[in-house]
C-alpha positions as CSV (number, residue, x, y, z in Angstrom):
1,X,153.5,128.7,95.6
2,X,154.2,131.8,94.1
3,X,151.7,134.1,92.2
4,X,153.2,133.2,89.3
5,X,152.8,129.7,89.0
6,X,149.3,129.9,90.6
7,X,148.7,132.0,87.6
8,X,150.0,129.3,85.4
9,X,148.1,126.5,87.5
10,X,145.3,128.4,86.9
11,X,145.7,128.8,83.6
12,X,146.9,125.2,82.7
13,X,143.3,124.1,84.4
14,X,141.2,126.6,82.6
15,X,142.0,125.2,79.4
16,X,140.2,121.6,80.1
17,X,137.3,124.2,80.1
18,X,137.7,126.9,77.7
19,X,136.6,124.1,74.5
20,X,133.3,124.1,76.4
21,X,132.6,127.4,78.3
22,X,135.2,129.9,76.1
23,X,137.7,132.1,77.7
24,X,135.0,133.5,80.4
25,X,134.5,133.4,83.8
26,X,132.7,130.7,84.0
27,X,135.7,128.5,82.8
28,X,138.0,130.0,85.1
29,X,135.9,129.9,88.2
30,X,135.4,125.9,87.3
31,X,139.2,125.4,87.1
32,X,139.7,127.6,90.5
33,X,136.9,125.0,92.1
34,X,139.4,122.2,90.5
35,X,141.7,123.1,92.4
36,X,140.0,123.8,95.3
37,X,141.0,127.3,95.0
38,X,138.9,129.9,96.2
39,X,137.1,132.3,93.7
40,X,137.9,135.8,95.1
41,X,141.4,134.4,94.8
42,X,141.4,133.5,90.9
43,X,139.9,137.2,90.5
44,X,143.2,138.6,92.5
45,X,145.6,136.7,90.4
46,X,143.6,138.0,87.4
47,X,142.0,141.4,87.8
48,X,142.0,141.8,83.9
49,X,139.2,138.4,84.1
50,X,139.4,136.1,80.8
51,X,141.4,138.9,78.5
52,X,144.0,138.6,81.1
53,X,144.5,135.2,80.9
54,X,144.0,135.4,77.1
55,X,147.5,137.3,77.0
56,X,148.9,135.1,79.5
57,X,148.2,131.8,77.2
58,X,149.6,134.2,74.4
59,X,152.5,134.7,76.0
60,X,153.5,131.4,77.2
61,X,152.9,130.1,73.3
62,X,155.6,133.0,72.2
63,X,157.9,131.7,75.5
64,X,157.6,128.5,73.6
65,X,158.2,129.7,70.1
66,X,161.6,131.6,71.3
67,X,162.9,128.6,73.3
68,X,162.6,126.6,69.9
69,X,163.7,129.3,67.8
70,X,166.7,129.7,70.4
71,X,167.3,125.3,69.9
72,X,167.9,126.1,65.9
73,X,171.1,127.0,64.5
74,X,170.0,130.8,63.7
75,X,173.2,131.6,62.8
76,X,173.3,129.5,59.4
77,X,169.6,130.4,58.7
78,X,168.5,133.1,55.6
79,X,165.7,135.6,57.5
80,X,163.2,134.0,55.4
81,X,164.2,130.5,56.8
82,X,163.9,132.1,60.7
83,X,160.4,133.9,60.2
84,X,159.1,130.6,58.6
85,X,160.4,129.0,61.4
86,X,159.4,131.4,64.1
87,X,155.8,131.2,62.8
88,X,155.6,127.1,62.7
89,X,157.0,127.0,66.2
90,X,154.5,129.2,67.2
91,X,151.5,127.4,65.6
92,X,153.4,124.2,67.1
93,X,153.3,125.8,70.8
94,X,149.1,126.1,70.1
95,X,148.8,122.7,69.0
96,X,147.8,121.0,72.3
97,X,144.9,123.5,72.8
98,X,143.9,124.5,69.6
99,X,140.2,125.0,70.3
100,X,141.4,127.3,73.1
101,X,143.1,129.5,70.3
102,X,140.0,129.2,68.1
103,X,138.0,131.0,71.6
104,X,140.9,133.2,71.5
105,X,140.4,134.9,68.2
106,X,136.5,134.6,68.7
107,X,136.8,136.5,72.2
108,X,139.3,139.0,70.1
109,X,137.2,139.5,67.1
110,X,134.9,141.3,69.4
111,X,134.8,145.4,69.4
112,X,135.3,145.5,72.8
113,X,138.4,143.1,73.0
114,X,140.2,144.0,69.9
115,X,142.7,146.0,71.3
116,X,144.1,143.3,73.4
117,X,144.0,141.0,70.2
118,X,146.2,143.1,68.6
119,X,148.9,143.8,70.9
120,X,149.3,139.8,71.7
121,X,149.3,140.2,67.7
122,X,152.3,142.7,67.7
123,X,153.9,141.0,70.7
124,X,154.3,137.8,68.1
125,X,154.9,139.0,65.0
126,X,157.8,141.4,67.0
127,X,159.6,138.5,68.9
128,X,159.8,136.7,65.7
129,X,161.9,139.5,63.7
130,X,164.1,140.2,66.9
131,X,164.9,136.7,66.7
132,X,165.5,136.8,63.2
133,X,168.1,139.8,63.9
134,X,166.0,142.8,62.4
135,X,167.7,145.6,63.8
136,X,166.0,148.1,61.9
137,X,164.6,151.0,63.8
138,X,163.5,153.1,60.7
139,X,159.9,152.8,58.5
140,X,161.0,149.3,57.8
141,X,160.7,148.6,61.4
142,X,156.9,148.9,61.0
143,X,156.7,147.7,57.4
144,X,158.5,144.2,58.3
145,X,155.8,143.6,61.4
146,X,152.6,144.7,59.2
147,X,153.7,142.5,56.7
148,X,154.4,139.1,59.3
149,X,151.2,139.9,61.0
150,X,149.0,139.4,57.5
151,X,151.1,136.2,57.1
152,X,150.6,134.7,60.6
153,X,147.0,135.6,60.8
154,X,146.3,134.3,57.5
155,X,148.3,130.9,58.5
156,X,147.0,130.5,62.1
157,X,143.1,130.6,60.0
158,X,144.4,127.9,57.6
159,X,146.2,126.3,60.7
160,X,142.6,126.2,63.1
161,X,140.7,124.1,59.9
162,X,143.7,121.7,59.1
163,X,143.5,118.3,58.6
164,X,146.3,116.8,57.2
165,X,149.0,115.0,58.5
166,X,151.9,116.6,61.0
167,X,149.5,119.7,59.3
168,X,151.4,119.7,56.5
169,X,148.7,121.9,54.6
170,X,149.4,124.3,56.4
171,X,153.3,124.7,56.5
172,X,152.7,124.6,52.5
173,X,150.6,127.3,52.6
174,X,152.9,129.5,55.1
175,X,156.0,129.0,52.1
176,X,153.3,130.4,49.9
177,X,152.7,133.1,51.9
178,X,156.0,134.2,52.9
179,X,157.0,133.7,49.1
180,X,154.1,136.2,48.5
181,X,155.1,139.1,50.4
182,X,158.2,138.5,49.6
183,X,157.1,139.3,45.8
184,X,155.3,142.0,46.6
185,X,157.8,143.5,49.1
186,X,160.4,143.3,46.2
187,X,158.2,145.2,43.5
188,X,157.2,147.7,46.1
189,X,160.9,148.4,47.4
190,X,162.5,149.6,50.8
191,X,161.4,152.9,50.4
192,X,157.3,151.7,50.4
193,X,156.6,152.8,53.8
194,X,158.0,155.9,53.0
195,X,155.9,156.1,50.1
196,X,152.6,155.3,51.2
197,X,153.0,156.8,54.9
198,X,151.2,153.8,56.0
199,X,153.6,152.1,59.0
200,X,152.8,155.9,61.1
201,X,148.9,154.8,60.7
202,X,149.6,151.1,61.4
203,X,151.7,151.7,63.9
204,X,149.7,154.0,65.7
205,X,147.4,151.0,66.2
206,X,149.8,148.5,67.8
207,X,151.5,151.5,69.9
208,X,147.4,152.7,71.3
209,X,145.1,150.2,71.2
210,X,147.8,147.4,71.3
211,X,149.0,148.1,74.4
212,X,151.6,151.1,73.9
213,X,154.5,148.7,72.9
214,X,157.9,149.6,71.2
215,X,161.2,148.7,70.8
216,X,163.8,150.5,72.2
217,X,167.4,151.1,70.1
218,X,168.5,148.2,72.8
219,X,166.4,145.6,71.1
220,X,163.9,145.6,74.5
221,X,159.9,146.4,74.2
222,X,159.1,149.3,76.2
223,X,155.7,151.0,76.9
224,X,155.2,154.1,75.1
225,X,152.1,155.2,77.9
226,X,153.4,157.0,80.8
């Protein structure tokens, strides 16, 4: 078996243990005893420990998300139709561990951990626009992903608490949201990151202490650390 899918073993068996132990150590070395796997073992395949394995879960859920975003007829979609639909599919590819993304944002909210919150964060909220086609590589770049990052955090909360049926709560308050910004992004204009200088300080967060991602002119993320 590959590194790869032991990673993904291990993770898949961490998560019958993460509702009762969190996204620590603990959890991971009783999944790596699960599978009879021994411990110095599940510490080589993640070095990084439970943040690690944090970003791995968050990057299989945004695998997920583009696979069904990839399934839908883009082509005939408005943008606002493909965000909505990027951030349901991803709330969708949660749904069978949604107390493991409940740990998630608890381990995140921490000082320490925050920066690792945020780039899974900008790693979301920037597959969704590429999918949508946002080409942009100016101010609105930044604008557009601070923006979908108030409205996924804000829905993924709602999301965690819901109760209703198929969640339905929650895709009607995601419309809301979207309309929201949508409202406010139309008062403000295309030249309000420009005017406020704000996507430079924003930015500056997702590029340091989320991980030194970009985008390149070529449409892939690139590290902006040497």
């Amino acid at each position: 078996m590959t590194d790869d899918k032991q990673r993904l073993a291990l993770l898949d068996q961490t998560l019958r243990h993460v509702p009762f132990d969190g996204w620590t150590w603990q959890a991971i070395d009783a999944a790596a005893r699960d599978l009879e796997m021994d411990l110095a073992e599940a510490r080589r395949l993640y070095p990084g420990g439970p943040e690690e394995m944090i970003r791995t879960f968050s990057n299989e859920a945004d695998r997920q998300m583009m696979a069904g975003l990839e399934r839908l007829d883009l082509a005939s979609m408005k943008v606002r139709e493909k965000v909505t639909a990027g951030v349901r599919l991803r709330l969708e590819a949660l749904a069978a561990h949604r107390e493991a993304a409940r740990r998630a944002l608890a381990f995140f909210a921490m000082p320490q951990n925050a920066a690792g919150g945020l780039r899974c964060l900008y790693r979301t909220v920037d597959a969704i626009w590429y999918a949508a086609g946002d080409t942009a590589t100016d101010y609105n770049f930044y604008t557009k992903r601070a923006l979908l990052s108030g409205v996924y955090t804000s829905t993924l909360l709602y999301w965690l608490n819901d109760k209703s049926d198929d969640y339905t709560a929650s895709w009607a308050f995601l419309d809301r949201r979207i309309a929201e910004v949508l409202k406010v992004a139309g008062r403000l204009g295309k030249g309000v990151s420009a005017a406020m200088n704000l996507p430079d300080r924003l930015f500056e967060r997702f590029a340091e202490a989320g991980g030194g991602l970009t985008r390149s002119r070529s449409g892939r993320l690139r590290s902006t650390r040497r």
